[in-house]
C-alpha positions, 0 to 999 in steps of 0.5 A: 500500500502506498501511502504519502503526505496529503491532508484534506481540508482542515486536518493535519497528518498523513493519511493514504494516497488511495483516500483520494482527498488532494488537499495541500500537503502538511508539509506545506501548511508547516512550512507556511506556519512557520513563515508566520511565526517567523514574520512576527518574531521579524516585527517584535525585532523590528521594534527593538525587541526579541521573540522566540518560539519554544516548548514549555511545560507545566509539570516536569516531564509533561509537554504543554505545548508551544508559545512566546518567549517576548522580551522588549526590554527598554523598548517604546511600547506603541498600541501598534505594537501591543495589538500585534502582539495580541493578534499573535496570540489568538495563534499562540500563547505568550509564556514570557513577557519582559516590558523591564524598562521600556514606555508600557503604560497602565492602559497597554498593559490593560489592553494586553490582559484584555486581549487575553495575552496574560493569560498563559504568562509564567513570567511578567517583567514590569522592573523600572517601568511606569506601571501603577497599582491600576494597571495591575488592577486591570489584569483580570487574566493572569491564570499561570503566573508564578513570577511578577518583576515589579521592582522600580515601577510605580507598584505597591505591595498592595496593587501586587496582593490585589492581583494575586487573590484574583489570580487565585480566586479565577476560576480558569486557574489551573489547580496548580496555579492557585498560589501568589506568584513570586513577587520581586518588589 
């Protein structure tokens, strides 16, 4: 029996030459998926930033999936900027932000939780930015941070407590997650 790589449309895999689907190839559509990643990593560049691509897991030895490693560090956060951001992730999830030092305002950071960008964040890096306690107060979505880096931002133990017993108390968040996140104030 002969088989090749051909998918019909809407599903990914191999299936049998002789099922008579002419679909485009799954090598064609990875291939072309990673055209996509590998334009947004381009724009996050072009900003000033880096991004990258990577596996992570939740619980040691248990693979969870692919996401985002951001880091704009000392960048000038644009809205522009934060909607690719949050068009990306409708595609992938982000596990790692790191706006350290960079123009992100209260507003942005808003519009990030908004966009469902927090969501899957392990890692949020605020150090020496402008972020005030209302910024944090707007992020409603923050179900797997474990680590929050506020030190040098306008944030108050307070405004950090506020956003852990929500994260707590989110019903989305995963079991293991229902715990504050490390907080470098």
């Amino acid at each position: 029996m002969f088989a090749a790589r051909y998918t019909c449309p809407g599903i990914l895999g191999i299936i049998l030459l002789a099922a008579g689907c002419n679909g485009p190839s799954a090598e064609g559509e990875y291939e072309q998926s990673k055209q996509v990643d590998q334009g947004f990593a381009d724009q996050i560049a072009a900003a000033g930033g880096s991004a990258k691509k990577e596996g992570r897991a939740l619980v040691q030895g248990k693979y969870e999936g692919n996401g985002w490693f951001i880091d704009l560090s000392g960048d000038t956060i644009t809205d522009e900027l934060v909607d690719l951001i949050v068009a990306n992730r409708v595609k992938d999830p982000v596990f790692e932000l790191n706006l350290s030092g960079s123009t992100v305002t209260d507003e942005q950071l808003g519009k990030l939780d908004a966009g469902k960008v927090l969501q899957q964040v392990f890692i949020l890096d605020l150090t020496n930015t402008g972020i005030t306690d209302a910024g944090l107060d707007k992020c409603q979505n923050v179900h797997t941070l474990s680590e929050l880096k506020i030190k040098g931002s306008k944030v108050t133990k307070e405004g950090a407590d506020r956003l852990a017993d929500r994260k707590i108390k989110h019903p989305a968040t995963p079991g293991p997650f229902k715990q504050k996140p490390k907080v470098d104030l």
